[in-house]
C-alpha positions as CSV (number, residue, x, y, z in Angstrom):
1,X,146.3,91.7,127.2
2,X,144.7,89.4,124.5
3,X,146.3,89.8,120.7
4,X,143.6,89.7,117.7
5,X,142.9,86.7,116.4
6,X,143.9,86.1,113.0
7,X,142.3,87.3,110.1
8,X,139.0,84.9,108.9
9,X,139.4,82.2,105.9
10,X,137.9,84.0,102.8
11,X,138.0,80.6,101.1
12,X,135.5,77.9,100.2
13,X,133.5,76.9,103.2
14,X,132.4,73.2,104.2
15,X,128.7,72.9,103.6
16,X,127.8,76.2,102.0
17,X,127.7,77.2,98.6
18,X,130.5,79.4,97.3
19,X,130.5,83.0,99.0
20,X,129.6,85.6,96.3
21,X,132.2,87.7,95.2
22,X,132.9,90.7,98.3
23,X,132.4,93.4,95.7
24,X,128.4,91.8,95.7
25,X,128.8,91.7,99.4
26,X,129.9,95.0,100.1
27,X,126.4,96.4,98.9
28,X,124.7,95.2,101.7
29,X,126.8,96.4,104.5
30,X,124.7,99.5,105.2
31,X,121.8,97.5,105.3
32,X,123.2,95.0,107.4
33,X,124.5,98.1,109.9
34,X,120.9,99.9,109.9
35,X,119.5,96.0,110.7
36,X,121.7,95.0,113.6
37,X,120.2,98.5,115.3
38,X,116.9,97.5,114.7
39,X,117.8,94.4,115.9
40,X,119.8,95.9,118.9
41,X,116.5,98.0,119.7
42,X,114.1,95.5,119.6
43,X,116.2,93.2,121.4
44,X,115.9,96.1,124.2
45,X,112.1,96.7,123.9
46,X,111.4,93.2,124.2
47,X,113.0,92.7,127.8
48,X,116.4,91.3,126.7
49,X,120.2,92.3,126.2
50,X,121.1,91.4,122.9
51,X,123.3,88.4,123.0
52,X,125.9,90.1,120.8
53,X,126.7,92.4,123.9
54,X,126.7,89.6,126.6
55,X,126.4,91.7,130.1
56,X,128.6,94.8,129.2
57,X,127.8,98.3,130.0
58,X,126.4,100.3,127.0
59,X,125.8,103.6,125.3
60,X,122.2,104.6,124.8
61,X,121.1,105.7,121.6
62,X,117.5,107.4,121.6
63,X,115.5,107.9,118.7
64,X,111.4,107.3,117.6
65,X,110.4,104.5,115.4
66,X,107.4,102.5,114.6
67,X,106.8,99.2,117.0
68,X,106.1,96.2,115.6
69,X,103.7,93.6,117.5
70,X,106.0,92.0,120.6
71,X,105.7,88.6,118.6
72,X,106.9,89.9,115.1
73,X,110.3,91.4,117.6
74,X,110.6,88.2,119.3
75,X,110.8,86.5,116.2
76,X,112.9,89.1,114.3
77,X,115.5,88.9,117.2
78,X,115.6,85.4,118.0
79,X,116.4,84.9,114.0
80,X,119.2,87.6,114.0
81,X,121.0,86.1,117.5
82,X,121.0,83.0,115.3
83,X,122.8,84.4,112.4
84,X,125.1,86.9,114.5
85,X,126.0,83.4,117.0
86,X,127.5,82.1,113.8
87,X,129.4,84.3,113.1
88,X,133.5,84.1,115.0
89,X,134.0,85.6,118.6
90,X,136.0,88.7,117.6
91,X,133.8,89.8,114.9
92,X,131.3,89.4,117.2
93,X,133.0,91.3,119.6
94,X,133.9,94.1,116.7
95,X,130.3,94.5,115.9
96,X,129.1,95.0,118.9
97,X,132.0,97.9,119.9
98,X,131.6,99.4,116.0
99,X,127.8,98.8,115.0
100,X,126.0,98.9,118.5
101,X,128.0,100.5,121.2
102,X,129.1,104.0,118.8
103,X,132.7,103.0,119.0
104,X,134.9,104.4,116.4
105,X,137.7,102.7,115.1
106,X,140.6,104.3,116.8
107,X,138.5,103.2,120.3
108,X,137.4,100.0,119.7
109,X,141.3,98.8,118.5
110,X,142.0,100.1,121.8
111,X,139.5,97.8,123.3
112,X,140.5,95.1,120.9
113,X,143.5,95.4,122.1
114,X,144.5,95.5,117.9
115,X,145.7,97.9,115.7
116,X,143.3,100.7,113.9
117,X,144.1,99.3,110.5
118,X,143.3,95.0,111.9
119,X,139.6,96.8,112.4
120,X,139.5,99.1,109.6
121,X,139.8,95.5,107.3
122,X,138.4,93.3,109.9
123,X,135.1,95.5,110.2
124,X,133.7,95.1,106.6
125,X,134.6,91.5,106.3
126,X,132.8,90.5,109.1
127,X,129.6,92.9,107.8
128,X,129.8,91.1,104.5
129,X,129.8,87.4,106.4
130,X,126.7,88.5,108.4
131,X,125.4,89.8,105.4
132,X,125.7,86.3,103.7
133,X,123.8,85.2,106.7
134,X,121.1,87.1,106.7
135,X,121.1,86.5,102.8
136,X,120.8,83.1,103.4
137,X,117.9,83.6,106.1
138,X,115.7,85.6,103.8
139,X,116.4,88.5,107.2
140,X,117.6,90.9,104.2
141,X,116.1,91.4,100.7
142,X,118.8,90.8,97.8
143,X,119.3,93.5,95.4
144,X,117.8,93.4,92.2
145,X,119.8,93.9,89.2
146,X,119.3,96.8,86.7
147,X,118.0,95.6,83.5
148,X,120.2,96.7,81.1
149,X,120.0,100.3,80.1
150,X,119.4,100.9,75.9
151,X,122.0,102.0,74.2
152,X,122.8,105.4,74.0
153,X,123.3,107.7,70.7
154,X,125.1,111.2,70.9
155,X,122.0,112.2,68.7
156,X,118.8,112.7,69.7
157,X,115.6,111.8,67.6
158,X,114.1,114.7,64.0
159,X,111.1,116.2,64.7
160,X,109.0,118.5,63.5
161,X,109.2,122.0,65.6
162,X,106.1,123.8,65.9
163,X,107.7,127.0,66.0
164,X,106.3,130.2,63.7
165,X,108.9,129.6,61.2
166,X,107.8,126.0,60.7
167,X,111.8,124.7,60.5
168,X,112.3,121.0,62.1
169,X,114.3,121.0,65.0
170,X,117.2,118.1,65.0
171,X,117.2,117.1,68.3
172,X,114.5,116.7,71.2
């Protein structure tokens, strides 16, 4: 029986510009979730086993969905196996149980061989590092930020009210 490995450096890395902040992070990890199961399915319609589950036994999950051409899937896996092969063997593992095989938390700990609370704080870290990945690959789109909203006034704007008794109206 293996123990979890201990928990990833959130400091600077060697060679990479600064990670954003996790907060900025954290908006992708839905994203990030729905793109390792396209990844995970395309993987499967193109022939292979996605790297990220090595030889294991898995759960199917069914469900319709427009095909891409067999080159555009070849592509779009080979460049996620690239990001996901960078990322450390346990939140490989972790993504994999969570993301891919259905797992919930209380489960995979158990096949962890880890607590429910190391996976509960292990899982979104290693979403947002595979995030930054795919960031970094262009492989997801980065947010836009909202232009900033006018201010706002608790009053609204004087105009004239075409009602029958001709009176202006305060507010619109």
């Amino acid at each position: 029986m293996s123990a979890c490995p201990p928990a990833l450096e959130e400091g600077p890395r060697l060679g990479r510009p600064p990670l954003p902040s996790r907060a900025r992070l954290a908006v992708y990890r839905g994203q990030t979730t729905a793109l390792l199961r396209r990844y995970f399915r395309l993987a499967l319609d193109a022939g292979r086993l996605p790297s990220l589950l090595g030889r294991e036994v898995f759960r199917a999950r069914i469900s319709s969905h427009h095909a891409p051409s067999f080159e555009d899937a070849v592509i779009f896996v080979h460049d996620v196996e690239r990001c996901v092969e960078a990322l450390d063997p346990f939140s490989r593992t972790l993504l994999a149980r969570v993301v891919l095989q259905d797992y919930g938390l209380e489960e995979a700990a158990r096949l962890l061989h880890c607590g429910r609370r190391k996976v509960a704080r292990r899982l979104p870290l290693a979403l947002d590092l595979l995030s930054e990945l795919l960031l970094e690959r262009a492989l997801l789109r980065p947010r836009r930020r909202r232009a900033a909203l006018p201010e706002s006034c608790q009053e609204g704007k004087t105009v004239e009210n075409p009602s029958s008794d001709g009176k202006q109206s305060k507010y619109i």
